[in-house]
N, CA, C and O of each residue as an XYZ file, in Angstrom:
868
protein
N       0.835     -1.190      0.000
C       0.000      0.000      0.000
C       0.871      1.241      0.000
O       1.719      1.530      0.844
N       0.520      1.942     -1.103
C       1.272      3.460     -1.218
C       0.568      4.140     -0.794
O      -0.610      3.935     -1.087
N       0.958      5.543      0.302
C       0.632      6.469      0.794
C       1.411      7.866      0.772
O       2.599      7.963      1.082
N       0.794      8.687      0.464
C       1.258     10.014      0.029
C       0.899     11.318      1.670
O       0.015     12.111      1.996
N       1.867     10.951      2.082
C       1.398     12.811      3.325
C       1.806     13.924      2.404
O       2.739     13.863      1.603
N       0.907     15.079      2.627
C       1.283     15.911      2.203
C       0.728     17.170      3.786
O      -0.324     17.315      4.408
N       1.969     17.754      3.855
C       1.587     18.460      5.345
C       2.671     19.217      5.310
O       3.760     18.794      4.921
N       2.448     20.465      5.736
C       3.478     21.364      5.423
C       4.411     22.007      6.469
O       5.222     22.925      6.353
N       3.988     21.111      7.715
C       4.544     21.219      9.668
C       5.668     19.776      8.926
O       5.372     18.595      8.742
N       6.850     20.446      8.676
C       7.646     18.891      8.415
C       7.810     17.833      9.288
O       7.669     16.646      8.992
N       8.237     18.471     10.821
C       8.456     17.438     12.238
C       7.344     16.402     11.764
O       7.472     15.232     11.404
N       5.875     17.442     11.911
C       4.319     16.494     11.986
C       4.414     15.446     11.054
O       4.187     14.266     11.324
N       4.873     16.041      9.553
C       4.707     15.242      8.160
C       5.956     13.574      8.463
O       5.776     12.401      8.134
N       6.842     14.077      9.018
C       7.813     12.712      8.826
C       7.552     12.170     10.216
O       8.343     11.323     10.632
N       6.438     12.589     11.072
C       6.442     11.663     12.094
C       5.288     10.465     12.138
O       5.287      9.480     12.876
N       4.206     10.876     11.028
C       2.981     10.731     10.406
C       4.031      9.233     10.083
O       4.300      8.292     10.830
N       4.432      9.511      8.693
C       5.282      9.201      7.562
C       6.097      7.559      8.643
O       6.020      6.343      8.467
N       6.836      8.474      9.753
C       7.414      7.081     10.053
C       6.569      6.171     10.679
O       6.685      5.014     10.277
N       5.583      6.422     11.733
C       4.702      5.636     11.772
C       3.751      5.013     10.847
O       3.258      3.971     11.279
N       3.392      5.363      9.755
C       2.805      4.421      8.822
C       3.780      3.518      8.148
O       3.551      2.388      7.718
N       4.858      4.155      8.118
C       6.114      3.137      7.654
C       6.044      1.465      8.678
O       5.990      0.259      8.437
N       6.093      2.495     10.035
C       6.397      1.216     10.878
C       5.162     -0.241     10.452
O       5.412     -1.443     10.365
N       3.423      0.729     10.203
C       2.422     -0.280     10.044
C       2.664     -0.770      8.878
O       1.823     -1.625      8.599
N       3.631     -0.577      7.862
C       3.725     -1.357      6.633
C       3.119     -0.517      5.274
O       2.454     -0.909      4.315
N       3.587      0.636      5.595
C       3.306      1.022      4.324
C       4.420      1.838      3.609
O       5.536      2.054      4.080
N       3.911      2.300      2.287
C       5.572      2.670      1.371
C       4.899      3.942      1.338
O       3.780      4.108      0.851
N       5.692      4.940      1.930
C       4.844      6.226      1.871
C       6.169      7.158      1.422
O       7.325      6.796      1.202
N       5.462      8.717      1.359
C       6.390      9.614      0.683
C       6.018     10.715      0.977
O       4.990     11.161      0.467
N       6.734     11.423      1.850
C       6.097     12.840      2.069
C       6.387     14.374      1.350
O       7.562     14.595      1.056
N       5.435     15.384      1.069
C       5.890     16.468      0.518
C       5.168     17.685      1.222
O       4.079     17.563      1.783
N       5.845     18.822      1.144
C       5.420     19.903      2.839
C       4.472     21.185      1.659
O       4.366     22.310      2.148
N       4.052     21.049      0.692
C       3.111     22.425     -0.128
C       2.966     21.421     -1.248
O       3.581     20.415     -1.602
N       1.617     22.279     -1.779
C       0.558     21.874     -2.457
C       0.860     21.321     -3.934
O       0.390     20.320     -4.475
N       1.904     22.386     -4.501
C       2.346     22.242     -5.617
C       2.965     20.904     -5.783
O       2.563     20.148     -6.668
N       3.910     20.581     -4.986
C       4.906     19.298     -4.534
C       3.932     17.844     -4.627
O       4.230     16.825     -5.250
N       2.740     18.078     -3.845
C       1.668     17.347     -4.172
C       1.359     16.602     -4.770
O       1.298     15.375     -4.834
N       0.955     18.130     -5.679
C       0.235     17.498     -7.571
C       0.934     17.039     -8.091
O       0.466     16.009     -8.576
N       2.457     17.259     -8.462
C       3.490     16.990     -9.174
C       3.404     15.402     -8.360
O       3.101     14.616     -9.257
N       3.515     14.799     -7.330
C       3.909     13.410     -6.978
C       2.594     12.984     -7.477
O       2.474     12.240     -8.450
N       1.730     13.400     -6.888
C       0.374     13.022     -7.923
C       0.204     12.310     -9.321
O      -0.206     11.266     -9.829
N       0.892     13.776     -9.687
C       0.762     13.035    -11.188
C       1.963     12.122    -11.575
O       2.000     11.627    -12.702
N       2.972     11.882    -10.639
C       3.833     11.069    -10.949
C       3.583      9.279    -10.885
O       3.653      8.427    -11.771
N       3.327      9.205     -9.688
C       2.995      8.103     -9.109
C       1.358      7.350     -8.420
O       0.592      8.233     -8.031
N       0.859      6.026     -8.269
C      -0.371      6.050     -8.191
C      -0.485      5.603     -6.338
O       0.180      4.768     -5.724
N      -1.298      6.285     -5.964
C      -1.352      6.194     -4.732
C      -2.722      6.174     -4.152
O      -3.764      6.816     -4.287
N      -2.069      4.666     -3.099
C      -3.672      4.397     -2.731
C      -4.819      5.558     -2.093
O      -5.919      5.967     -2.461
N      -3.723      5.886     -0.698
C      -4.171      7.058     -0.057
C      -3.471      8.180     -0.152
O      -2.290      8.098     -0.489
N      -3.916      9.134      0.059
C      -3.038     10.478      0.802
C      -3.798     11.454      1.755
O      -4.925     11.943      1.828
N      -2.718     11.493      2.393
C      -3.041     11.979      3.697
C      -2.785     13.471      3.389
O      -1.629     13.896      3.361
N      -3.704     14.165      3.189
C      -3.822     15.858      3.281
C      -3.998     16.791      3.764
O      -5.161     17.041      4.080
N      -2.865     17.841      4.087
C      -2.951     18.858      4.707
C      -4.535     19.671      4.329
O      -5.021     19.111      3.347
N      -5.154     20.456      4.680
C      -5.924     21.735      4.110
C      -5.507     22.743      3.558
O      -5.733     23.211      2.443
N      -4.594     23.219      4.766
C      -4.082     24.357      4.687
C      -2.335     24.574      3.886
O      -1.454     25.373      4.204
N      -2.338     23.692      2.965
C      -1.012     23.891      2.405
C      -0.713     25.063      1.594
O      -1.385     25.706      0.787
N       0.692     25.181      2.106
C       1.289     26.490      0.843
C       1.324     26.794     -0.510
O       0.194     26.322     -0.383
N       1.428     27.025     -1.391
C       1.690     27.432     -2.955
C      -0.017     26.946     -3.432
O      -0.921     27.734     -3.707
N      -0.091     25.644     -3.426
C      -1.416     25.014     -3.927
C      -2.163     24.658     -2.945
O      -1.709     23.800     -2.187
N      -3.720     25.302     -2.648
C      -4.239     24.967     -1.543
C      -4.731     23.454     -1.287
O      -5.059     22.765     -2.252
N      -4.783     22.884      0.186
C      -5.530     21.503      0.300
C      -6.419     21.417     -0.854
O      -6.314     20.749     -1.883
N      -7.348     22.265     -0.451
C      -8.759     22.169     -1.266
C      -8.590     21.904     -3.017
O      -9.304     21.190     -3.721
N      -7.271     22.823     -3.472
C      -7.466     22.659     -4.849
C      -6.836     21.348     -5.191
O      -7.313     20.847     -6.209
N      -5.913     20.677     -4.623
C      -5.253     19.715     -4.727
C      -6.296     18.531     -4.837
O      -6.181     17.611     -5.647
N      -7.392     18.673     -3.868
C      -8.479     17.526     -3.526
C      -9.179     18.138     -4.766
O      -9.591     17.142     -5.361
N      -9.532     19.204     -5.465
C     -10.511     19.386     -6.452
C      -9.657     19.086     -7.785
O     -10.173     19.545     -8.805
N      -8.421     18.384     -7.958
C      -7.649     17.965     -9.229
C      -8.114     16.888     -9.276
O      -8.924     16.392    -10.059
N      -7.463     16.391     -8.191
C      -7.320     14.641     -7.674
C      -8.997     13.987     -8.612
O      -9.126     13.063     -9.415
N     -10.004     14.939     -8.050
C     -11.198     14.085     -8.337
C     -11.796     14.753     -9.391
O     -12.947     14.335     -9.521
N     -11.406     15.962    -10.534
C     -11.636     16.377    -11.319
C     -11.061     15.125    -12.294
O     -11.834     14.763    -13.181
N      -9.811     14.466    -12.199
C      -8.656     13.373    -12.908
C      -9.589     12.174    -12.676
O      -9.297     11.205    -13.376
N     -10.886     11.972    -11.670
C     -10.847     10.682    -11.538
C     -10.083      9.704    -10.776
O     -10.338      8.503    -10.680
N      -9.127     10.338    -10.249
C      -7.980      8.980     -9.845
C      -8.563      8.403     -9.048
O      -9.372      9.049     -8.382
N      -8.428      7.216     -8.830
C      -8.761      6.069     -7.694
C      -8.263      6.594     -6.238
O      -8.733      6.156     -5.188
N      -7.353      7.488     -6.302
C      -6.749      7.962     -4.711
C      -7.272      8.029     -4.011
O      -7.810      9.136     -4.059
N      -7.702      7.276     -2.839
C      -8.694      8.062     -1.581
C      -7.996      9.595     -1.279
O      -6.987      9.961     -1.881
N      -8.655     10.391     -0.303
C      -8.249     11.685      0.467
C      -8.927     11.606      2.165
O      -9.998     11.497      2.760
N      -7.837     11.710      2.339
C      -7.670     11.998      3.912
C      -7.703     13.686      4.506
O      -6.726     14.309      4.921
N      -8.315     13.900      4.460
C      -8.461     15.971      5.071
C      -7.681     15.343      6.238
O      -7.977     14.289      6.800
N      -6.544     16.220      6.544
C      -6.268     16.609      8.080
C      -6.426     18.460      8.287
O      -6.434     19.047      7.205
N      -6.516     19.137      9.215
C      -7.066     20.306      9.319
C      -7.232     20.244     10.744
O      -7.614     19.214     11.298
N      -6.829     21.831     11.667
C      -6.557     22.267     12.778
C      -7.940     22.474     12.801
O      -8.417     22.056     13.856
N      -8.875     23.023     11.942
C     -10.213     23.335     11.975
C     -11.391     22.399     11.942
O     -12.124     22.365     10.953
N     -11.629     21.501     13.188
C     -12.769     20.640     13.329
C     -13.821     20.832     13.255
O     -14.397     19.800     12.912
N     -14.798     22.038     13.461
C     -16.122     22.078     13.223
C     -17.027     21.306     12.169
O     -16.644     20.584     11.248
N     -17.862     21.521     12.406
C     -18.891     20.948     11.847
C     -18.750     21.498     10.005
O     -18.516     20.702      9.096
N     -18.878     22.427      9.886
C     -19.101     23.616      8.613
C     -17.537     22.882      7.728
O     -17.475     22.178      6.720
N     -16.561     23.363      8.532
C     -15.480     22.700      8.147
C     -15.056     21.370      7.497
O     -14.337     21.184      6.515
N     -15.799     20.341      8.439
C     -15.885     18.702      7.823
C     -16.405     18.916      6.822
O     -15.754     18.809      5.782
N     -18.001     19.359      6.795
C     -18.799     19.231      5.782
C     -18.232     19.756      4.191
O     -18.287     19.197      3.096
N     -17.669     21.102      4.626
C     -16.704     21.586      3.356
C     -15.999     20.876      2.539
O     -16.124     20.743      1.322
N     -14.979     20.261      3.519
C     -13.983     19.139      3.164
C     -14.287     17.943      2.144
O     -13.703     17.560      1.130
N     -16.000     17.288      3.148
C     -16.324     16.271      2.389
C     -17.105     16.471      1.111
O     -17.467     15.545      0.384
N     -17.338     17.756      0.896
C     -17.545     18.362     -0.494
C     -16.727     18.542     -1.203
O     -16.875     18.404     -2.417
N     -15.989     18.783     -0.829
C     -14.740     19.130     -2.327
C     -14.481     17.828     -2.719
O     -14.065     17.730     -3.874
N     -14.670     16.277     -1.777
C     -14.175     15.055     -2.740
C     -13.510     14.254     -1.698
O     -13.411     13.046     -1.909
N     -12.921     14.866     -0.335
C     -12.416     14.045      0.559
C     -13.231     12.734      1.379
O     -14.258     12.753      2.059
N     -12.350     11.653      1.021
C     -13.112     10.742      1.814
C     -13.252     10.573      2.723
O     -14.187      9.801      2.938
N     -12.570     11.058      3.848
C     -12.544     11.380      5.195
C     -12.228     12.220      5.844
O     -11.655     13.031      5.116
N     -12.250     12.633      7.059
C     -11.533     14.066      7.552
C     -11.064     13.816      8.927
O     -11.880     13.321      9.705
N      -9.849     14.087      9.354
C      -9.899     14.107     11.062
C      -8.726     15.207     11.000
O      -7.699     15.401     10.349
N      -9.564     15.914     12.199
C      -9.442     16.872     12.752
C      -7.725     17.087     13.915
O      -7.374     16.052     14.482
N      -7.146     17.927     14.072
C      -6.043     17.942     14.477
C      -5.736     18.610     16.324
O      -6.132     19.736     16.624
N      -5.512     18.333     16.639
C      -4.897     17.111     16.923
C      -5.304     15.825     17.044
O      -6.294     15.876     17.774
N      -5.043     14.411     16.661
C      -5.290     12.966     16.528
C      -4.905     11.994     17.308
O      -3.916     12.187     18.015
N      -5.464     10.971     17.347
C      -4.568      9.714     17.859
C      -4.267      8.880     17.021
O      -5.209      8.322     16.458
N      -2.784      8.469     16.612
C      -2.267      7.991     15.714
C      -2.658      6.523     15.513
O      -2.843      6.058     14.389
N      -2.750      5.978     16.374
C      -4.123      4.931     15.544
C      -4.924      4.880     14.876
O      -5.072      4.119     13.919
N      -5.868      6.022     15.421
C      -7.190      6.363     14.730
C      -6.733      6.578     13.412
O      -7.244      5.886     12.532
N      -5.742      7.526     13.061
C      -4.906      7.964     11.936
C      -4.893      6.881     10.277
O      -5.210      7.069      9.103
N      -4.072      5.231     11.475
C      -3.621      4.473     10.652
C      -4.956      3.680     10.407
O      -5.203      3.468      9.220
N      -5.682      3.300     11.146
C      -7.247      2.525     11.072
C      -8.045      3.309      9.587
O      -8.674      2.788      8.666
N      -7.698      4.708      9.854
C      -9.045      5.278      8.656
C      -7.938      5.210      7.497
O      -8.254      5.141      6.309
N      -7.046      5.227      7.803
C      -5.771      4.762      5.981
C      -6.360      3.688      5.461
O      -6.891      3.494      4.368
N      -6.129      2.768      6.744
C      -6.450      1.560      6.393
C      -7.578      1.156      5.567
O      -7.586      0.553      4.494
N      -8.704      1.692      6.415
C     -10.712      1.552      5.564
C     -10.290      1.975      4.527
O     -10.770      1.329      3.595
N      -9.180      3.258      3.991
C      -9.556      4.096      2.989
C      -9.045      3.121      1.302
O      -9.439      3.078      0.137
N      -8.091      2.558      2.049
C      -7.224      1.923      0.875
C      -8.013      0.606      0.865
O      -7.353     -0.095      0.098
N      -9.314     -0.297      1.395
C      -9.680     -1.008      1.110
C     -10.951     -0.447      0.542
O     -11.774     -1.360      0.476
N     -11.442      0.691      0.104
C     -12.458      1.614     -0.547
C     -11.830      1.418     -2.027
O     -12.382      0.838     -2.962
N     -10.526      2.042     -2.033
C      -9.784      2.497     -3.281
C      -9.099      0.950     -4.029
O      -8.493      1.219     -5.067
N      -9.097     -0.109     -3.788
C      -8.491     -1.244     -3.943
C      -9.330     -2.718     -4.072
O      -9.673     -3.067     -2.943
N      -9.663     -3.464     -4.877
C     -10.319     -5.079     -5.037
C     -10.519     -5.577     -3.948
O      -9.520     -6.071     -3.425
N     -11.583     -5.645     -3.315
C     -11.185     -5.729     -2.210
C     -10.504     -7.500     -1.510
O     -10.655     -8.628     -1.979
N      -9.865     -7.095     -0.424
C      -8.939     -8.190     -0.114
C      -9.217     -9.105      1.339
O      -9.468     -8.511      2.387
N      -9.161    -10.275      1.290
C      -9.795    -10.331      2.766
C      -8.813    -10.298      3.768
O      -7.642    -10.537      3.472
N      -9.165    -10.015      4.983
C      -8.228    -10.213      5.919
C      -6.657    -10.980      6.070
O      -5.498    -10.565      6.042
N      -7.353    -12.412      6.256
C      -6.908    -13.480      5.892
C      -6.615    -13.619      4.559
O      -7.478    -13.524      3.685
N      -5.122    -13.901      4.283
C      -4.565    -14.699      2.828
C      -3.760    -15.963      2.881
O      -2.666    -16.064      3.435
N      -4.501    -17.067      2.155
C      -3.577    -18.268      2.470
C      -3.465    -18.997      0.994
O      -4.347    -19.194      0.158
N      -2.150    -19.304      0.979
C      -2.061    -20.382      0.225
C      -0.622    -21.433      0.256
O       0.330    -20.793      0.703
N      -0.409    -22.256      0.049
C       0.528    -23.521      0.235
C       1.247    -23.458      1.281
O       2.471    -23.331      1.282
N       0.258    -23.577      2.613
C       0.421    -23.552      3.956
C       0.874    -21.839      4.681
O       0.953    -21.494      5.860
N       1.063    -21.189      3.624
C       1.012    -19.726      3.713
C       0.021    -19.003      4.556
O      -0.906    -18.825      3.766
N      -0.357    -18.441      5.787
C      -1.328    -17.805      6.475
C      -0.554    -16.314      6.382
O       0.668    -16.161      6.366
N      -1.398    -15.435      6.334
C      -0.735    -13.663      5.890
C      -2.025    -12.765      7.108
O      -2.823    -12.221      6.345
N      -2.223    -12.624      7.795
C      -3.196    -11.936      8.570
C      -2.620    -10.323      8.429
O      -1.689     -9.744      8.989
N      -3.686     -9.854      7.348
C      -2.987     -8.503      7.336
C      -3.466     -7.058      7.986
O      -3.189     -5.913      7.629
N      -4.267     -7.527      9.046
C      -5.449     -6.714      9.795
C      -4.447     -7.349     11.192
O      -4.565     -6.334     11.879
N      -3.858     -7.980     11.780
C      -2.441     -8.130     12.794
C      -1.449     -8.102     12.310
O      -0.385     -7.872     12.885
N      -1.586     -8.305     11.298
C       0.168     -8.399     10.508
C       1.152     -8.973     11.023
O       2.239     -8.486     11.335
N       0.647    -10.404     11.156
C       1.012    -11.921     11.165
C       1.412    -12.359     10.012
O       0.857    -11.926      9.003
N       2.556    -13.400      9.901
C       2.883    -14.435      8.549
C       3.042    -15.406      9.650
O       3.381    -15.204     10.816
N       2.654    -16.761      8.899
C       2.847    -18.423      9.295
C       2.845    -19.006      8.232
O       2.135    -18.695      7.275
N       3.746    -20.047      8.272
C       4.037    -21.210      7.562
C       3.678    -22.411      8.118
O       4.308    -22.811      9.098
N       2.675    -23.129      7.614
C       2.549    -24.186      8.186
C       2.799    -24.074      9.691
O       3.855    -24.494     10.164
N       1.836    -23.508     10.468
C       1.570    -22.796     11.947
C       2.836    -22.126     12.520
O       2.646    -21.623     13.627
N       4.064    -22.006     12.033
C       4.919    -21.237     12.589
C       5.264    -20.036     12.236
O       5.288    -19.697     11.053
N       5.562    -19.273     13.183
C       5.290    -17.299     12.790
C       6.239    -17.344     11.792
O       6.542    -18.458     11.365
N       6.689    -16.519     11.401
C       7.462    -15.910     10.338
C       7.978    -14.308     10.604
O       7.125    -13.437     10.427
N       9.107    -13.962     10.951
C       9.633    -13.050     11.972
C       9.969    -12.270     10.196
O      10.908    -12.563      9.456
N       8.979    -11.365      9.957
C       8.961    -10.813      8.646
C       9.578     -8.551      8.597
O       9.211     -7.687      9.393
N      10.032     -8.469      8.012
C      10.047     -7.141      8.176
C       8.816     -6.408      7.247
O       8.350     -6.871      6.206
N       8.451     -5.227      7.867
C       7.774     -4.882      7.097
C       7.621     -5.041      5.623
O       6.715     -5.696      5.107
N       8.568     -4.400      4.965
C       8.648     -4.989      3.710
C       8.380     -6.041      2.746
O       7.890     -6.155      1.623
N       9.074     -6.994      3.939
C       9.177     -8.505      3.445
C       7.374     -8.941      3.901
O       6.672     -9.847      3.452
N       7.088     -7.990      4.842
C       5.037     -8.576      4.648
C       5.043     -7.767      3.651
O       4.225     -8.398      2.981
N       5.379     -6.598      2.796
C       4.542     -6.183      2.019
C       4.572     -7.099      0.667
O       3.612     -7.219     -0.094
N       5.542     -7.575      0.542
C       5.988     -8.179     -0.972
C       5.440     -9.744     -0.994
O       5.118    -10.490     -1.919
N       5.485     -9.918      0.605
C       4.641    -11.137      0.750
C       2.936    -10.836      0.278
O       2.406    -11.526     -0.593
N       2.371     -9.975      0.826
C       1.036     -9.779      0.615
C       0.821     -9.874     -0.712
O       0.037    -10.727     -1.128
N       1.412     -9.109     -1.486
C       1.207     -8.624     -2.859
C       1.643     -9.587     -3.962
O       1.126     -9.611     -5.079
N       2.518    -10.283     -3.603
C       2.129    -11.967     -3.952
C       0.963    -13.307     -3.781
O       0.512    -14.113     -4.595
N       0.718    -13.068     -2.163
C      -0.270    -13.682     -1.984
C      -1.430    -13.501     -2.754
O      -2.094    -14.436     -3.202
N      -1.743    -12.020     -2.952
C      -3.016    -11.371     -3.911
C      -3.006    -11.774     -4.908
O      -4.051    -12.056     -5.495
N      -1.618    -11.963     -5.516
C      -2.111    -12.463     -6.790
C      -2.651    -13.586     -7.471
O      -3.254    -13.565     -8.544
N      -2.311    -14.848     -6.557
C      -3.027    -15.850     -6.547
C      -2.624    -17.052     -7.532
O      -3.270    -17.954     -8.065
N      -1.088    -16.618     -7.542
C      -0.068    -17.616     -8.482
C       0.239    -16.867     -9.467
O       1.328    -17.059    -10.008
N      -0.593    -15.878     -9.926
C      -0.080    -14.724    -11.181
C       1.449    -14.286    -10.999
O       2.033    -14.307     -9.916
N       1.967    -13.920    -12.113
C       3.720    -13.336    -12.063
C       3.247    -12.118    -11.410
O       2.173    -11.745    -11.881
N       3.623    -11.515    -10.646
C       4.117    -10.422    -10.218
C       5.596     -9.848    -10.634
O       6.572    -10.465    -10.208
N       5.842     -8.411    -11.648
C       7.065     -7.819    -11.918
C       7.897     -7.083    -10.585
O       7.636     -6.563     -9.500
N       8.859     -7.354    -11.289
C       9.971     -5.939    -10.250
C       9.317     -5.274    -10.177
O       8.772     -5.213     -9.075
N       8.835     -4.225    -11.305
C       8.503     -3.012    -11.473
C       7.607     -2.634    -10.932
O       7.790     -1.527    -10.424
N       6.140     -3.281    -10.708
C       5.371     -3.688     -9.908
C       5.448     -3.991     -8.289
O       4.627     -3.693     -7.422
N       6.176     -4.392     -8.221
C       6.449     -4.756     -6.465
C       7.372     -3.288     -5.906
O       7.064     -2.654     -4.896
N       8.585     -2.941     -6.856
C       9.093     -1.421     -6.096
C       8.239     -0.607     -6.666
O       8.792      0.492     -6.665
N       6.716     -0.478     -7.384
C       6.070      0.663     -7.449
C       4.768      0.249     -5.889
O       4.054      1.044     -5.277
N       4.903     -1.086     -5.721
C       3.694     -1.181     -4.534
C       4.290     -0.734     -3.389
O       3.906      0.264     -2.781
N       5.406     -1.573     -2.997
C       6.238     -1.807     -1.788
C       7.685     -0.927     -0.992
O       8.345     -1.055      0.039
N       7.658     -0.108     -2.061
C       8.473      1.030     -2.004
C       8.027      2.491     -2.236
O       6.878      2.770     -2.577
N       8.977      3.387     -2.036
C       8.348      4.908     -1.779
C       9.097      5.267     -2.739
O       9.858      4.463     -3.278
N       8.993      6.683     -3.154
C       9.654      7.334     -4.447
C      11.132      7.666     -4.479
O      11.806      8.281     -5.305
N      11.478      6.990     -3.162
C      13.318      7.343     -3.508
C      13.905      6.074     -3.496
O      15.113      5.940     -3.303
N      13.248      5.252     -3.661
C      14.006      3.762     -4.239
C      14.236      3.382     -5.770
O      13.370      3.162     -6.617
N      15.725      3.360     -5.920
C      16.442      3.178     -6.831
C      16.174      2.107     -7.690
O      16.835      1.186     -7.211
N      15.578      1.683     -8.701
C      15.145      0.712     -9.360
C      16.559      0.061     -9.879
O      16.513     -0.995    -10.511
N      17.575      0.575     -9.661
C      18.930     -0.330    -10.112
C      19.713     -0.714     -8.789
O      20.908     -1.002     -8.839
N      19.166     -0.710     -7.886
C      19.610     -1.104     -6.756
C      20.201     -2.633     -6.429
O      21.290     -2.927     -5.937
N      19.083     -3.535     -6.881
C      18.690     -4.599     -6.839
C      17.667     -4.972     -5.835
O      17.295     -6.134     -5.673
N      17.180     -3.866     -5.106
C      16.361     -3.652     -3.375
C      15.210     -5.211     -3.673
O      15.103     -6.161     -2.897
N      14.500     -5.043     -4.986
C      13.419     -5.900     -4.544
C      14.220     -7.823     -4.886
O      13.589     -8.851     -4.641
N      15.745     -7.793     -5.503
C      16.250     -9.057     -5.530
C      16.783     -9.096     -4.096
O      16.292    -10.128     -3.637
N      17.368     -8.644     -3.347
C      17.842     -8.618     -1.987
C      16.436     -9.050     -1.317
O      16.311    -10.188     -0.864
N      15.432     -8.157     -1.267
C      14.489     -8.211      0.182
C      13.884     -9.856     -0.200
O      13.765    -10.761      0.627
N      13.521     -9.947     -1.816
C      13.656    -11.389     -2.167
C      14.357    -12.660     -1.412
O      13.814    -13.577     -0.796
N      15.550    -12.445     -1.628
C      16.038    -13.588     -1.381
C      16.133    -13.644      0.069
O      16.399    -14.737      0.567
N      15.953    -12.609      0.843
C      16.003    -12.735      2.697
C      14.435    -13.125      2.605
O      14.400    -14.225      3.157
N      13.519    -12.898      2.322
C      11.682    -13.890      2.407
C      12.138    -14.922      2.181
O      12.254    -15.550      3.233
N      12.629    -15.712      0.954
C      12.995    -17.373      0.766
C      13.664    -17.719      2.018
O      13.414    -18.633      2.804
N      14.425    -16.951      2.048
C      15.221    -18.023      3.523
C      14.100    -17.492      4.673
O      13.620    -18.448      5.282
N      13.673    -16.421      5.026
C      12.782    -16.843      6.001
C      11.843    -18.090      6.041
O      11.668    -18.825      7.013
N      11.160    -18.213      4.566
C       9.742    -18.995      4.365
C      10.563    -19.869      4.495
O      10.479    -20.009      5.715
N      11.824    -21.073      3.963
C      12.175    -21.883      4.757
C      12.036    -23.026      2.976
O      11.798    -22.814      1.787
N      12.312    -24.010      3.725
C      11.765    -25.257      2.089
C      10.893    -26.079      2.641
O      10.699    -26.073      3.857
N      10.256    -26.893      1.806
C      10.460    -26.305      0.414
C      10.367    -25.061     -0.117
O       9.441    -24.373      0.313
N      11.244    -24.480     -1.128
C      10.555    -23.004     -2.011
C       9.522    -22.639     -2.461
O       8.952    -23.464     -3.175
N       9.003    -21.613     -2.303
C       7.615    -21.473     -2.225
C       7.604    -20.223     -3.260
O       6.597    -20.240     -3.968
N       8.318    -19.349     -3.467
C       8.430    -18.156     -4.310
C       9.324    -18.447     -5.275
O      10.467    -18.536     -4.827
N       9.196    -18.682     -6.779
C       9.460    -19.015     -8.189
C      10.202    -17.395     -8.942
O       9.703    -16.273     -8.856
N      11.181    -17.688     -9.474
C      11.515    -16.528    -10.416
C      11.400    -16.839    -11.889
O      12.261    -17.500    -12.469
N      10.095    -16.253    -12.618
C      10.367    -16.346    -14.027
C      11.344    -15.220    -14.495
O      11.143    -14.006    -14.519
N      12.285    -15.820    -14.805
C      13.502    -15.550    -15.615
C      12.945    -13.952    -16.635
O      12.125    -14.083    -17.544
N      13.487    -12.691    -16.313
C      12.859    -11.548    -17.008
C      11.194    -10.929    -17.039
O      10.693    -10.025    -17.707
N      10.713    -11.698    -16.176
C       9.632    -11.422    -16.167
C       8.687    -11.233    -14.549
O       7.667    -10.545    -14.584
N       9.002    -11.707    -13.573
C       9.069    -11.582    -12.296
C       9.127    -12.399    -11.519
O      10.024    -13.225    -11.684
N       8.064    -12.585    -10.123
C       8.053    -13.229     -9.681
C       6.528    -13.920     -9.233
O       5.504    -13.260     -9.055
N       6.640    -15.318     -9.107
C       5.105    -15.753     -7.933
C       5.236    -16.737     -7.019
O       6.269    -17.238     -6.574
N       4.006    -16.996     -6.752
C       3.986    -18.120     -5.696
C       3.372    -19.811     -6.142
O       3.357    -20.706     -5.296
């Protein structure tokens, strides 16, 4: 799951940012409006988490592109201004949700969460296959009943395999799901985090490489 903050209090924006990191997500932050649109239109993102009150390009116009384009993006309003008049505003211009500032960072990651299963096929909780259990509502992995001591990452690339349901999954594809916008596609990042999941999952091998074309299960 890709997530976009856009918040223009930087401390607030990368503290947002590392805690959704920690729950497993590939996020990317930018502090004004303009910065935004431009990642916007760069990259596809499940959620984003939005300031109101941003600099150069306002919240509001940013949320009136987003859904002028159509994009699948959910919107998250964040805003110092809770009232009533205020929400209602918000959820007019196109935002799918709104919470009010100051938050509890749970609450935070819970409504990401609803938002990107709004914007996305939906997925069930539970994902299993060839003794594979993925609980992605605890964000648990088991193999044939034993945990699987996974890093974030390594659940995300796990999940996004599991979804597919034996389909190839690409590189290109997995560092556009599972990664944020400053990962180097010549790195080798998604053959590395690769080959540390195989040795976690254990043998038999359970994750296949088609040769130029990606990977499945």
């Amino acid at each position: 799951m890709r997530v976009l903050v856009a918040e223009d209090e930087q401390v607030l924006a990368e503290l947002v940012a590392t805690g959704l990191r920690r729950a497993g997500f590939a996020v990317d932050t930018v502090y004004s409006g303009d910065a935004a649109v431009a990642y916007l239109d760069l990259y596809d993102y499940d959620v984003v988490v939005l300031d109101r009150d941003l600099p150069r390009v306002h919240g509001d116009e940013v949320a009136r592109r987003l859904v002028a384009d159509g994009a699948r993006t959910r919107i998250l309003m964040l805003t110092a201004a809770s009232g009533m008049e205020d929400r209602v505003t918000g959820l007019d211009l196109g935002a799918d949700d709104y919470l009010g500032k100051p938050f509890e960072f749970p609450e935070l990651v819970s409504r990401v969460r609803a938002l990107r299963r709004r914007s996305a096929r939906p997925v069930p909780p539970l994902l299993e296959r060839h003794g594979l259990r993925l609980d992605t509502v605890r964000r648990v992995a088991e193999r044939e009943g034993r945990e699987l001591d996974l890093s974030p990452k390594e659940f995300a690339v796990l999940q996004i395999l599991l979804e597919a349901q034996g389909a190839v999954v690409s590189a290109e594809e997995l560092l556009e799901r599972a990664w944020d916008a400053h990962a180097d596609p010549f790195t080798g990042a998604v053959r590395v985090c690769m080959s540390k999941l195989r040795g976690k999952l254990g043998e038999p091998a359970l994750i296949r490489t088609v040769q130029g074309v990606g990977y499945a299960l």
